[in-house]
Each structure stands twice: as C-alpha cells, then as structure tokens.
C-alpha positions as CSV (number, residue, x, y, z in Angstrom):
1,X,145.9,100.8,129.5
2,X,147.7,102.3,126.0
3,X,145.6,101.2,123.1
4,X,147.4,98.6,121.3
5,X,148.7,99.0,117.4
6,X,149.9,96.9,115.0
7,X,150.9,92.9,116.5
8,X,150.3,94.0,119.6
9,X,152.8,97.0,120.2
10,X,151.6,100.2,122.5
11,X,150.9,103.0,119.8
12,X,153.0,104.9,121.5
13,X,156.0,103.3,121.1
14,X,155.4,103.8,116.9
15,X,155.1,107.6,117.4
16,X,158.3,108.0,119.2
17,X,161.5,108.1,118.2
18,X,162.4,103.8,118.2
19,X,162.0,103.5,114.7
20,X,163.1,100.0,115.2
21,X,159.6,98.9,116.8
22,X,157.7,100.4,113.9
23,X,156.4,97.0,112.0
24,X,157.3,98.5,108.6
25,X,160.7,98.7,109.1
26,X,162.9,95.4,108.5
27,X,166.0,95.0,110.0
28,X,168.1,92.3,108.5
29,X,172.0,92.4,109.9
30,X,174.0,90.4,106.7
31,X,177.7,89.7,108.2
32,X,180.3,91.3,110.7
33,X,182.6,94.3,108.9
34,X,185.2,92.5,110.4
35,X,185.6,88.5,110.5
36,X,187.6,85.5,110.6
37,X,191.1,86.4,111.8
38,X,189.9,89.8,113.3
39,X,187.2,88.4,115.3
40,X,190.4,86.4,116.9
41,X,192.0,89.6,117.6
42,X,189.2,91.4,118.8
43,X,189.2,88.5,121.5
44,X,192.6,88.7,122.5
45,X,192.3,92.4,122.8
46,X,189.1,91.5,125.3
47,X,191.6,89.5,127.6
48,X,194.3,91.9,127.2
49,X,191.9,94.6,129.0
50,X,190.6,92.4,131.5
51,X,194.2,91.7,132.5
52,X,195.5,95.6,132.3
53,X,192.4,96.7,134.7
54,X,193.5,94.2,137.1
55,X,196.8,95.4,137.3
56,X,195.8,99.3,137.2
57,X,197.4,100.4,133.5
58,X,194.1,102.0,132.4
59,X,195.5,103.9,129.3
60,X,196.3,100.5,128.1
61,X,193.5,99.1,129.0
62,X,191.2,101.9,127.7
63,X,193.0,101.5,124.1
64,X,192.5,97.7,124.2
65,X,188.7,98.1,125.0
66,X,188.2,101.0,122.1
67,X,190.2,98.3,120.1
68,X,188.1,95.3,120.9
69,X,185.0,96.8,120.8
70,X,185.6,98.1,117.3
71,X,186.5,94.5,116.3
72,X,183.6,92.6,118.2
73,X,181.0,94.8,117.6
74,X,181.1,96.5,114.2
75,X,178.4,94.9,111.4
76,X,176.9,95.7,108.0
77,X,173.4,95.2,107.5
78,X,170.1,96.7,105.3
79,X,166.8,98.3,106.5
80,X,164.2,98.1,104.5
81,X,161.3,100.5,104.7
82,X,158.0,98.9,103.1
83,X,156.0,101.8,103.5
84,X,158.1,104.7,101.8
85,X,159.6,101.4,100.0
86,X,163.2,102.7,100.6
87,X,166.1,100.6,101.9
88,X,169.1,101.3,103.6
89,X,172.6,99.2,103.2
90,X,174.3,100.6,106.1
91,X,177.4,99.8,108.2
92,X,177.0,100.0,112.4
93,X,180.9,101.0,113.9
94,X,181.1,100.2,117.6
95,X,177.8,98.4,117.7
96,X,176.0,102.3,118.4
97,X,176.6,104.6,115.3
98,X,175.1,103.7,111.7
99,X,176.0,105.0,108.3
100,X,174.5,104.6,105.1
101,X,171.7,106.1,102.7
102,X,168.2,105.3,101.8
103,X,168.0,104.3,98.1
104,X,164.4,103.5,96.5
105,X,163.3,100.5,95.8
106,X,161.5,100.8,92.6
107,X,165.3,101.2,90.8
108,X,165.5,97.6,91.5
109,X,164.0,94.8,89.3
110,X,163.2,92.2,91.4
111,X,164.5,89.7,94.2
112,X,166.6,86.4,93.6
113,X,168.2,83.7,96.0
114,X,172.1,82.9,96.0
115,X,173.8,80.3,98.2
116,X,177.2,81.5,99.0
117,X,179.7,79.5,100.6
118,X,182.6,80.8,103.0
119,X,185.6,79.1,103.0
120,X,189.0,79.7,105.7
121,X,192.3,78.3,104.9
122,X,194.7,78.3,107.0
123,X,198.5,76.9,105.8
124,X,201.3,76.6,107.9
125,X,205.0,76.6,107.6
126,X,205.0,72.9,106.9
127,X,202.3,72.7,104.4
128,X,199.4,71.6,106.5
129,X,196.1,72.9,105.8
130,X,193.1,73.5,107.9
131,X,189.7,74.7,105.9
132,X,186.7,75.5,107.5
133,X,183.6,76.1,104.9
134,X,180.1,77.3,105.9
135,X,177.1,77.7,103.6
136,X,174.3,80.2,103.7
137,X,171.8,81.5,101.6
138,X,171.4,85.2,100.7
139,X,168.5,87.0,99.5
140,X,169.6,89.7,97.0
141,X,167.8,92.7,95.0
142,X,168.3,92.4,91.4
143,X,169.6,95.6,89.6
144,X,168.4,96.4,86.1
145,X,171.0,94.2,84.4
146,X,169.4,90.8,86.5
147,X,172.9,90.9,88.6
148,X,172.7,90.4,92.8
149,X,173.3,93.7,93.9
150,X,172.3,94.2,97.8
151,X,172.2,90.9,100.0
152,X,168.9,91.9,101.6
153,X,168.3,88.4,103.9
154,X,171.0,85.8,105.1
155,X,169.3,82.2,105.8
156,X,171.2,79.5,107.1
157,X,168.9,76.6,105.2
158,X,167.0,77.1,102.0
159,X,164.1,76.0,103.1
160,X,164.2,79.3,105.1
161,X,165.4,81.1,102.4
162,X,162.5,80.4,100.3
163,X,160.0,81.2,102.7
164,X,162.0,84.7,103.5
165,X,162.2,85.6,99.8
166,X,158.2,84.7,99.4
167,X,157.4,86.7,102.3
168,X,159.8,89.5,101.3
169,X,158.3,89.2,97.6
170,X,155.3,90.2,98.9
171,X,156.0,93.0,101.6
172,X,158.2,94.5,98.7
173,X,155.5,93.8,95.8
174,X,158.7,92.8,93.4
175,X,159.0,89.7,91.4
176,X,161.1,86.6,92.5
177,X,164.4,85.9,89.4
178,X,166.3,83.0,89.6
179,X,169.8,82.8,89.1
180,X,171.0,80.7,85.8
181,X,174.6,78.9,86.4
C-alpha cells in the first residue's frame, strides 16, 4: 500500500508529472473564450458533423468537428501556485493546450470582491427585445493602484464569495480591499 500525502493522495501521484493533483496548486477556470452567440454556433457545428459522418463526407465533417471543438471547448482560467506564490492567467484552446505565464504574487497588493453582472440583448427586425442577465461574483487581485486586475475566483452567490476570498486571503497571506462605488 503507497504511503498517503497530503488529504489523502498517493505520494506518488505529487512526484509525477500531474501537477494538477499537487494540493498547492489552485485551479480556478473564470469564463469560456468564447460565449453567448458562439456557444450557439459551436452547437450547430456539433449537429452539422453528426449529420456529415452519417452520410460519409468526412472532410466536411472533420472541419466541422475542428470547428466545434474550438468553440465548445476553449476557456480562460488562473492557477495559482501557493507555494512558489506565483499565478498563472492562462487561456486552454481545444480543451488540451494552455498558454499563459507565471507572474509573482508579491507585485500585487491584495485581494477584493466584485459582483459582475452579464447581460444578452437580443433585438430583432421589429423592435422586440429579449435580455437575459446573470450575476456572479468575482474574486480579483488588486494591482498597486487598488484597481481589479486578474479575476482569480468566480462564485455564483456571495455568501460563497466571501468564504472563497477568506480562504484565498489566507492560502495567499494578502490582505482583503473592498471596492468603494
């Protein structure tokens, strides 16, 4: 039986190369690269290669699945290292590959809680409207002029969104600013 590490993981599995089980990295994914209309397209796409391996057109259908996997799978997120206190605001293309570059923490002042609020409009040609609104709550890094300046945490409630930014206060030993209107 492997001798067990940190919350209970194998200790080898934080010597290899899945950085991702190592407890002191956080992985926080913030929003799709691509939303709203495109996550729509990146749908159709889906159907539209379902429909062109049925009927044998595979250069079609191997476009529409580069296509749709592009659309449905691409994201932007942060990892935060708390033991070299680094973190990483990176963008994942396809779902496999990652770009982006560790920054150091200590070039940041402190943390601070926004809540942001998405709104869709939609007109058409005889001026009706359709909105849809949703709210969240980000956890940001404060720069050295107290401005947001990486969304580090997305919370749906606040309640959540306070105990994140208390917990992250603390792994990240940096004070918690709140935003004046």
């Amino acid at each position: 039986m492997p001798s067990r590490g940190v919350q209970g993981i194998p200790l080898f599995f934080l010597k290899t190369k899945f950085r991702y089980l190592y407890p002191m990295l956080i992985h926080n994914k913030i929003s799709r690269t691509l939303s709203g209309p495109y996550l729509f397209i990146g749908i159709v796409f889906s159907v539209g290669t379902i429909f062109s391996f049925l009927h044998a057109s595979w250069v079609l259908a191997g476009i529409q699945l580069v296509i749709s996997w592009f659309l449905l799978a691409s994201y932007s997120g942060v990892d935060i290292d708390t033991e070299k206190r680094q973190i990483k605001e990176y963008n994942m293309w396809f779902g496999i590959y990652k770009t982006g570059q560790w920054k150091a923490i200590k070039t940041y002042k402190g943390l601070t809680l926004v809540s942001m609020q998405k709104v869709y409009r939609l007109y058409s040609r005889s001026n009706r409207r359709n909105i849809q609104s949703h709210k969240d709550f980000r956890i940001y890094l404060v720069n050295k002029n107290k401005r947001p300046s990486i969304a580090i945490k997305k919370c749906k409630t606040a309640q959540e969104a306070k105990k994140n930014i208390n917990e992250l206060a603390l792994w990240l030993k940096l004070p918690v600013y709140s935003i004046k209107s």
